[in-house]
TORLOTI-544535 format. One line per field, with one value per residue (C-alpha): x, y, z; residue in one letter; residue number from 0. Coordinates in steps of 0.5 Angstrom, whole numbers, plus 500, padded with zeros to 3 digits. Layout:
// residues N
X	X  ...
Y	Y  ...
Z	Z  ...
resn	A  ...
resi	NUM  ...
END
This chain:
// residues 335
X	498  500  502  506  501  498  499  500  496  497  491  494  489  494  498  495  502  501  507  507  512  515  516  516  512  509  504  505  499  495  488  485  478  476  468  463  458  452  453  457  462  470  474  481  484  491  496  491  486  491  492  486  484  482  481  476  469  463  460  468  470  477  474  479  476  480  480  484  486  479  474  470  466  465  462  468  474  471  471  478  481  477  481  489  486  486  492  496  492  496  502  503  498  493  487  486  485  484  490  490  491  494  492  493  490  490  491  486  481  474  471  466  472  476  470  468  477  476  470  472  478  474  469  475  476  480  480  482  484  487  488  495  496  499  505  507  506  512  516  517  518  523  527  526  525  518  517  523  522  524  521  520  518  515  512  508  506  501  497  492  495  500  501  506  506  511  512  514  513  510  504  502  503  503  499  497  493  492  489  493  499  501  495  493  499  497  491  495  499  493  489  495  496  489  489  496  495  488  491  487  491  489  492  498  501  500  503  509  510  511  516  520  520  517  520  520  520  528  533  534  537  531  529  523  518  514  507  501  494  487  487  480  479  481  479  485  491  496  504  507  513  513  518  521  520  512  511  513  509  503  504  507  501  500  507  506  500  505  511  504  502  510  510  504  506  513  510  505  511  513  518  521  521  524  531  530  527  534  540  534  531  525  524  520  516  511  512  511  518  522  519  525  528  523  529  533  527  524  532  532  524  524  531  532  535  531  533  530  527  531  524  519  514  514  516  508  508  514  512  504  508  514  509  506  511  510  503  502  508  505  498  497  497  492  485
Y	557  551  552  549  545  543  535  530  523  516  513  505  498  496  502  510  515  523  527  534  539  541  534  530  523  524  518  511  506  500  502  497  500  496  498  496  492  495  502  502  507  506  503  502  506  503  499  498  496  492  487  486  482  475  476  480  479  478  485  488  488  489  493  494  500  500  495  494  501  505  506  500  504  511  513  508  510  518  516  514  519  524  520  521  529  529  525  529  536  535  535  539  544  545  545  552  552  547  544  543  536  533  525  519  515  509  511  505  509  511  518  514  512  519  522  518  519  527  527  523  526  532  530  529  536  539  546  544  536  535  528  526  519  514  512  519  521  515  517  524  521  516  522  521  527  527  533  533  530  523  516  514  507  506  499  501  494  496  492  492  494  494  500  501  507  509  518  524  532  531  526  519  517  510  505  499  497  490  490  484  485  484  482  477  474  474  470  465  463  463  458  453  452  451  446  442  441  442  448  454  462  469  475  477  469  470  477  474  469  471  476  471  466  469  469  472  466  465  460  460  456  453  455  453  456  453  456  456  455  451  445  444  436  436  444  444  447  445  446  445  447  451  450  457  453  451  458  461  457  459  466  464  466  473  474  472  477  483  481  480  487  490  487  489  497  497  494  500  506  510  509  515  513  506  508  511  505  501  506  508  501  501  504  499  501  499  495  489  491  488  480  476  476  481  485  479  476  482  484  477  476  483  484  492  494  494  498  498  506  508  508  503  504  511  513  514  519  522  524  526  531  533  536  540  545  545  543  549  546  539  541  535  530  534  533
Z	498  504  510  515  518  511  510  505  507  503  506  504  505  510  513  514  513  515  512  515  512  518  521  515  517  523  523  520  522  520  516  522  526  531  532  538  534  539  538  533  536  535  540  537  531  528  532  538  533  529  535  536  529  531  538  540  543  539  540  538  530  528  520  515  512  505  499  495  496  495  501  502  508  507  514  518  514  516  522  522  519  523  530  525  525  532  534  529  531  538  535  530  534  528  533  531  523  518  514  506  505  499  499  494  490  486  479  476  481  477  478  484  488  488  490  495  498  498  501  507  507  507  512  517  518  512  508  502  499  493  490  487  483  488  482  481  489  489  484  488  495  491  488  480  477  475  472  467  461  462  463  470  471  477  480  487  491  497  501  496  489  485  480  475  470  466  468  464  464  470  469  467  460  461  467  470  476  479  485  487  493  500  502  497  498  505  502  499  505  510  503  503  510  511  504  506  513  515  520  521  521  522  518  523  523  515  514  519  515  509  511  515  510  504  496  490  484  486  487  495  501  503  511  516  521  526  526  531  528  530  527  523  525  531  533  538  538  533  531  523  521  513  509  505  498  498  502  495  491  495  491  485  482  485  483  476  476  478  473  467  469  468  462  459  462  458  452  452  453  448  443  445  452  452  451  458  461  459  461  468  470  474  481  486  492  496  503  497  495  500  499  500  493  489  486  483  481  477  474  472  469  465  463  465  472  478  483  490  492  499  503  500  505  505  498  497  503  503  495  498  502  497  493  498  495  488  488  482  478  477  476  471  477  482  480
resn	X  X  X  X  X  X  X  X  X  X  X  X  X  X  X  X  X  X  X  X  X  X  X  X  X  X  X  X  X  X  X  X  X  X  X  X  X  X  X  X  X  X  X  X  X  X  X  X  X  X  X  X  X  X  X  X  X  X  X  X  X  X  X  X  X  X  X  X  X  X  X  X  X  X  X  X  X  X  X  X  X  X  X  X  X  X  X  X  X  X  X  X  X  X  X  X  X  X  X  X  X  X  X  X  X  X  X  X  X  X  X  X  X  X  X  X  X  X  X  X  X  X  X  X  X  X  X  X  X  X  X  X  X  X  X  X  X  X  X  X  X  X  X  X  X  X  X  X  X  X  X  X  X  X  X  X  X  X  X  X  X  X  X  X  X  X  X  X  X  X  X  X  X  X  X  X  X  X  X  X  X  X  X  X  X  X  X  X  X  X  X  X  X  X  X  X  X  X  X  X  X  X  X  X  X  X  X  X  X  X  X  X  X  X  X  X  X  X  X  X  X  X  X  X  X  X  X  X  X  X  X  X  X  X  X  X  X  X  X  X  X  X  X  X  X  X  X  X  X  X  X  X  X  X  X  X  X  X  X  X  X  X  X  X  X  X  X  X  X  X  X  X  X  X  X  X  X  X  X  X  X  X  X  X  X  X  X  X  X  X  X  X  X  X  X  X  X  X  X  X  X  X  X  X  X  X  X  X  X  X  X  X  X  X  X  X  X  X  X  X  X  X  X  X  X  X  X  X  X  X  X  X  X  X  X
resi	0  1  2  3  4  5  6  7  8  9  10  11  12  13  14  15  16  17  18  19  20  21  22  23  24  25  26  27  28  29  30  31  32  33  34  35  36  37  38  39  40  41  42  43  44  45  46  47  48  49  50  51  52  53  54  55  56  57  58  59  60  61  62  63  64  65  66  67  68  69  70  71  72  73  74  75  76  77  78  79  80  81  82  83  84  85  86  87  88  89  90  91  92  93  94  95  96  97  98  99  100  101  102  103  104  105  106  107  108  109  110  111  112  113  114  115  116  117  118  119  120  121  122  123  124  125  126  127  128  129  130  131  132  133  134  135  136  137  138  139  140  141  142  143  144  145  146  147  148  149  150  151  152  153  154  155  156  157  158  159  160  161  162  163  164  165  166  167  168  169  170  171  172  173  174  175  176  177  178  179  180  181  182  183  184  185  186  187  188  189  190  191  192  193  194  195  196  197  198  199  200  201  202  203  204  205  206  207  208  209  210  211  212  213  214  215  216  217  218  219  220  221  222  223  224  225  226  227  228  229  230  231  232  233  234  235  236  237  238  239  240  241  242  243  244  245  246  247  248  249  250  251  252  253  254  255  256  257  258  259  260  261  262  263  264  265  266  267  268  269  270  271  272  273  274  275  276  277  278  279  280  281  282  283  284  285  286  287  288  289  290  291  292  293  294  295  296  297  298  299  300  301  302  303  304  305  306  307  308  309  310  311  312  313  314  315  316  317  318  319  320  321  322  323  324  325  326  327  328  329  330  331  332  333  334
END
């Protein structure tokens, strides 16, 4: 049914990866477009478009066309994909046939929003496109056994979700969407900055900072960090330093809406199953995952063991792939 050139693609809010079966992940880019506002043609796709945002001319707009991992744009998400197409095409030599395509979705996604995923992704230039919901796309891609009749927690923190759902035989007996993640705690940092010290900053400057000194609600060593911003007042450039401490209660409420939403899954899984949540823990991924402190706090906060999958930012993609080959095994999943 698939061949080799066929791919699986986790179209994220923050990040586009391309899984080819033949070459593993071949492309992992930001969902960022940037577009000339006259003639609405593209300019820059990926990175190149992603070190654009903040500093374009007016005519030039850096778009994210992904919100909280749906499509907010239809005709510029299109356009994306078309550009990874081609730019995968050329590596993998698929300019002769069309690929069949297997691509996430949030399992919170209403029938409006899959639609819309499948017929850009169709659009794009694809044979066929199947959907896989993303917990259980990141549930392969971490190595749980998905289709055995076991529960598999998994907790996936995107740019715009969060999703946890609880696994078994194959399908999703239990889930919860939020659509809180990296980039709402971006959200908060850039809010605080800008009410503590009158200092305006952008995305990029936001993200860097809460990878650096970022914390899940823990006990940690307080550090600092010099931030470059404009000043509100005075319109000028400007320096503060951030403390680790009052970057972490920026987010506290964001991180308190995840821990809410994983509670609120565990209490609605199966008697039969809770026992294996206790012996098997819960999987986290996601580019979320990895905030400083994130699987100490949330071991701590639920009291079952949290263990940290071997590639979070690629679990989702690498599952979206993997279950190229057992399409037909796993049919519940696919719509």
């Amino acid at each position: 049914m698939f061949s080799n050139a066929d791919i699986g693609i986790d179209l994220g809010t923050a990040n586009t990866l391309v899984f080819s079966k033949s070459k593993g992940v071949i492309l992992n880019e930001p969902s960022v477009v940037a577009i000339n506002t006259e003639t609405k043609k593209i300019v820059a796709v990926g990175l190149e478009a992603k070190s654009m945002i903040g500093k374009t001319p007016e005519k030039i707009a850096a778009i994210r066309p992904l919100k909280d991992g749906v499509i907010a744009d239809f005709d510029i998400t299109t356009e994306m994909l078309r550009h990874i197409m081609k730019k995968i095409g050329k590596q993998l030599g698929m300019s002769v046939r069309k690929p069949n395509v297997i691509v996430c979705t949030p399992s919170g996604a209403t029938s409006v929003e899959r639609r819309a995923i499948q017929d850009a992704v169709k659009n794009s230039g694809a044979k066929n496109v199947h959907l896989i919901e993303e917990p259980v796309a990141a549930a392969i891609g971490a190595d749980l056994p998905v289709d055995e009749p076991v529960a598999n927690v998994i907790v996936d923190i995107g740019g715009g979700t969060t999703e946890v759902a609880i696994i078994s035989y194959g399908g999703v007996v239990t889930s919860n969407t939020i659509r809180v993640g990296g980039d709402k705690m971006d959200e908060d940092i850039i809010q605080h900055v800008r009410k503590t010290y009158n200092l305006l900053i952008g995305e990029r400057t936001a993200e860097q900072i809460k990878m650096e000194i970022g914390y899940a609600l823990v006990d940690h060593d307080e550090i600092s960090m010099e931030v470059r911003g404009r000043d509100l007042v005075s319109g000028l450039p400007k320096t503060v330093t951030l403390k680790s401490t009052e970057i972490q209660n920026s987010m506290r409420e964001s991180l308190l809406k995840i821990l809410e939403s994983i509670r609120a899954t565990l209490e609605n899984c199966p008697a039969e199953l809770s026992g294996d949540i206790v012996d098997r823990g819960v999987i986290l991924t996601g580019g979320g995952a990895l905030l400083n402190g994130m699987q100490d706090w949330l071991s701590k906060s639920i009291i079952v063991p949290v263990h940290l999958a071997s590639n979070p930012l690629e679990s989702v993609v690498i599952g979206t792939g993997k279950s190229l080959k057992f399409i037909n095994r796993l049919q519940p999943m696919a719509k």
